[in-house]
N, C-alpha and C positions, 0 to 999 in steps of 0.2 A: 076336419082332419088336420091334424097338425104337420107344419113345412120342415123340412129341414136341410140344407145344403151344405151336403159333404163336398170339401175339395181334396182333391190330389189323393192318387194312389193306387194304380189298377198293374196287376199284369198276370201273364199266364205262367200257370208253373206246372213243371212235374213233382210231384210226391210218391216218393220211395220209400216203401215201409222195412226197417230191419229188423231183423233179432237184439244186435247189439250194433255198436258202431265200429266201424274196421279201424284198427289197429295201423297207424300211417308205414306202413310198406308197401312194397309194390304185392300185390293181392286178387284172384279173383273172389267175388261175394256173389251169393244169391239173396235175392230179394223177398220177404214176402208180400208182393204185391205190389201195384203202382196203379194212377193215375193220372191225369191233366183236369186242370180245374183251373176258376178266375183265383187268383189270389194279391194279395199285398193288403193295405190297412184301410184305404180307401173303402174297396171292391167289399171288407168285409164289414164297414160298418154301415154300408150303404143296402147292402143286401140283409142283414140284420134288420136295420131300423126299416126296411120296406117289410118283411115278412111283420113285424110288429104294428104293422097297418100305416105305418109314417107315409107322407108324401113326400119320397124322396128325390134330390135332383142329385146328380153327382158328375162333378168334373174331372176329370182324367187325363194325362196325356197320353194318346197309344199311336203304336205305329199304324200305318196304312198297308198293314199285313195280313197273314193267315190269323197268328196268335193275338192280334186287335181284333179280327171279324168274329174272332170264338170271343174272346172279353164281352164284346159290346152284344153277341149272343146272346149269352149266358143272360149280362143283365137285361136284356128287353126280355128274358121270359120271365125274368123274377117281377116286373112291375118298374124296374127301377127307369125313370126318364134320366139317359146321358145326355150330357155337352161334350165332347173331346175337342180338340186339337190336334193336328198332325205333330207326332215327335219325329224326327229327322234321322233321330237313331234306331226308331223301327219300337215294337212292343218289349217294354224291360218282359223279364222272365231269367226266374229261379226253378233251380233243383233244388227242394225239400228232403233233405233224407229225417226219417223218423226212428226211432229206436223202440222199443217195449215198455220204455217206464215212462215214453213220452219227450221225450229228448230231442231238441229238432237240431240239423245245419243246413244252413240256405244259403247255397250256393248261388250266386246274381250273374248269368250267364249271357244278359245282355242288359244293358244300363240305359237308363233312359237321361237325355238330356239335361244339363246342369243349368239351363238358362234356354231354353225353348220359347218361343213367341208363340202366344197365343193373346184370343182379345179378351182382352182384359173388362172393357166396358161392359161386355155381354152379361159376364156374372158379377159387375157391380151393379148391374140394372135388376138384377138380382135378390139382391140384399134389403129390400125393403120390405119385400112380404114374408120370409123368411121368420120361423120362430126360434130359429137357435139355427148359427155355421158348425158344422164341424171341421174343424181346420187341422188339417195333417200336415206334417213335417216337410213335404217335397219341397226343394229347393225352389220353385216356381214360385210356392205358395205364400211366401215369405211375404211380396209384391204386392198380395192383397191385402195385407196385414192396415196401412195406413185406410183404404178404404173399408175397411172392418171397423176399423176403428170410429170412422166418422158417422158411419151407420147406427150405431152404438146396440148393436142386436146380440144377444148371448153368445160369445165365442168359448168353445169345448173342443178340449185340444190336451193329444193323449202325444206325451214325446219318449215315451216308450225307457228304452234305458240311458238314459241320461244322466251326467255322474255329477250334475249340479255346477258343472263349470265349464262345461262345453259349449263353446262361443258358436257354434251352428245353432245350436236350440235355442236363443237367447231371445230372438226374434218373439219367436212363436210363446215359448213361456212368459215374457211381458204381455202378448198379448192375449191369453187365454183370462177368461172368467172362470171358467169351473177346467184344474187341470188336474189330468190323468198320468202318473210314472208307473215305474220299475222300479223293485227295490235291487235288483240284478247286481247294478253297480254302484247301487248308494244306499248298502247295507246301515246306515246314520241318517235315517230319511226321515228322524220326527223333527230334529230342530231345522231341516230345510224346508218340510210342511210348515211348521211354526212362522219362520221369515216369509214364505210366500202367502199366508193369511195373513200377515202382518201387513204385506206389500199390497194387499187389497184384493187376493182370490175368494173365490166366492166357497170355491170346495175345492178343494186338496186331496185327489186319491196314491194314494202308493199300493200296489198290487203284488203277492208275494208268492207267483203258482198256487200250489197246494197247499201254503200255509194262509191263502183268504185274500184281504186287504186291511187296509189302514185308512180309514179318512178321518180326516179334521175340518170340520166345516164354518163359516166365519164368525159365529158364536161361539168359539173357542171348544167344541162338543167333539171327543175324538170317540171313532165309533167304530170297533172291531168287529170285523163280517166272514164268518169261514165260507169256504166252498160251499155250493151246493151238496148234499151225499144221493146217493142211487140212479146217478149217469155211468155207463159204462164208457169206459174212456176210449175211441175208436182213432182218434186222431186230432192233436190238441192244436194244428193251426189256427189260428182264427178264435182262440179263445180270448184273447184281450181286446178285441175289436168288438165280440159278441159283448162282454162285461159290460164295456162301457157304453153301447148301444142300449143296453137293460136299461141303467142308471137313466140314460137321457130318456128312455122312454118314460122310465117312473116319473122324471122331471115334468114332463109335458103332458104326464096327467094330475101333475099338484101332488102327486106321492111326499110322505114326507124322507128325509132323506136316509134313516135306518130303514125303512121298504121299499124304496127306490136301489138302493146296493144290495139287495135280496134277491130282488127282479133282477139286477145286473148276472147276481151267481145263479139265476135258472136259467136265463140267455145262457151263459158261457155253458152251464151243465147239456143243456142240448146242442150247442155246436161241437161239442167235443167228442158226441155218442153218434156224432156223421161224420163223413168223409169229406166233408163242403164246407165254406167258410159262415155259413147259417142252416143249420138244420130244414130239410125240407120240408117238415111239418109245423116251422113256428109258425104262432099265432098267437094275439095275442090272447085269446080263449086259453090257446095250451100253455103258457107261460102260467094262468091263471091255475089249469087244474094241478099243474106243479108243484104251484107255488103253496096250495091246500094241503097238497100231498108231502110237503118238507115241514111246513110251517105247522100243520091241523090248520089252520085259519086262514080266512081270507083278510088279503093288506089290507092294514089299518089304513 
């Protein structure tokens, strides 16, 4: 079974499903619907890549609270093995509001720590058995970056919408091998792919919602991938954490990489037809009958 170790990124959130989004006045609204769930980018590639049969570990920082005792709930039923840390500032947690066409605003209603101690050694001991990190953006995460380095094991690292000059990401985008964006903010995102295969990335994704993705991979092969079609779209949190959970799983079974970002758009097709940041039914069997059912055929 293959390893994989997610760092940083859990918290618990409320999601508020609207009709439309209110209009900024003062205003009562009714909702259709809500719930509480684990969420942020960690939590959801973590719970991905375990439903996809991964042996996952994943590190987190949470509070020693109610909304950490539901987090680290949630993942011991999913399979997922946690390491935490105590955050000082208690479990981060966002209100999600959701709109009809899929429209999210996350509101961050409790922040997690900017520089939190945790042991460091624990998950550099880590690193060795490991078949690929997944390295997320948390400020923590930055720290491990040199000992990632030295380890020299596949680091896969998604910084979400980054406008290509953002000296916060800078860490993380040097240090990725295979890196995942947003085109959100960098609507100009082929000749910034272009420099970072140049700069010695291994895979290059830009991701476009509904209009697919874009990768360029370091044999100069740029590869356009739509969406998944026939998921009912229930709630699109956790779509780009599902995607890129796909791909890395395609990765780590030798997929090539036009059927590894296929697998990524039936991941995200079924996160997005649940309420949860991984559909409760993946597998990797059901990714498989999906992927028959979009394609006619099974990956090449």
């Amino acid at each position: 079974m293959a390893k994989v170790l997610v760092l940083g990124g859990a918290a618990w959130n409320t999601m508020i499903r609207l009709d439309r989004f209110p209009e900024p006045r003062s205003q009562t609204v009714f909702s259709r619907g809500s719930h509480e769930a684990v969420g942020a980018t960690g939590a959801g590639k973590a719970l991905n890549l375990r439903g996809l049969g991964v042996d996952v570990t994943f590190h987190a920082m949470l509070g020693d609270d109610v909304p950490g005792a539901r987090v680290r709930e949630a993942l011991a039923r999913a399979g997922v093995t946690l390491l935490w840390d105590p955050d000082p500032a208690g479990t981060e947690r966002h209100v999600n509001l959701m709109d009809a066409d899929g429209g999210r605003i996350s509101i961050y209603v409790a922040y997690a720590t900017q520089e939190p101690r945790f042991d460091q050694a624990r998950l550099e001991r880590l690193f060795p058995s490991q078949d690929a990190i997944a390295l997320n953006i948390n400020n923590y995460c930055r720290r491990l970056v040199p000992a990632l380095r030295r380890a020299g094991k596949p680091i896969w690292c998604d910084v979400h919408d980054w406008n290509g000059r953002d000296a916060y990401h800078r860490d993380f985008v040097e240090a990725a091998d295979y890196l995942f964006m947003s085109s959100d903010a960098l609507p100009d995102h082929r000749p910034w792919m272009e420099r970072l295969i140049a700069a010695g990335k291994r895979l290059v994704v830009c991701t476009h919602g509904r209009d697919g993705s874009t990768a360029l991979t370091s044999d100069g092969t740029w590869i356009e991938t739509p969406i998944a079609p026939g998921f009912e779209r229930r709630d699109t949190n956790g779509a780009g954490d599902a995607f890129f959970s796909g791909v890395l799983h395609g990765w780590l079974l030798g997929r090539s990489w036009p059927v590894a970002l296929r697998l990524g758009t039936i991941v995200a097709g079924l996160c997005i037809a649940s309420d949860e940041l991984a559909h409760p039914e993946l597998s990797a069997v059901r990714v498989l009958a999906e992927y028959r059912r979009v394609h006619g055929a099974d990956p090449g």
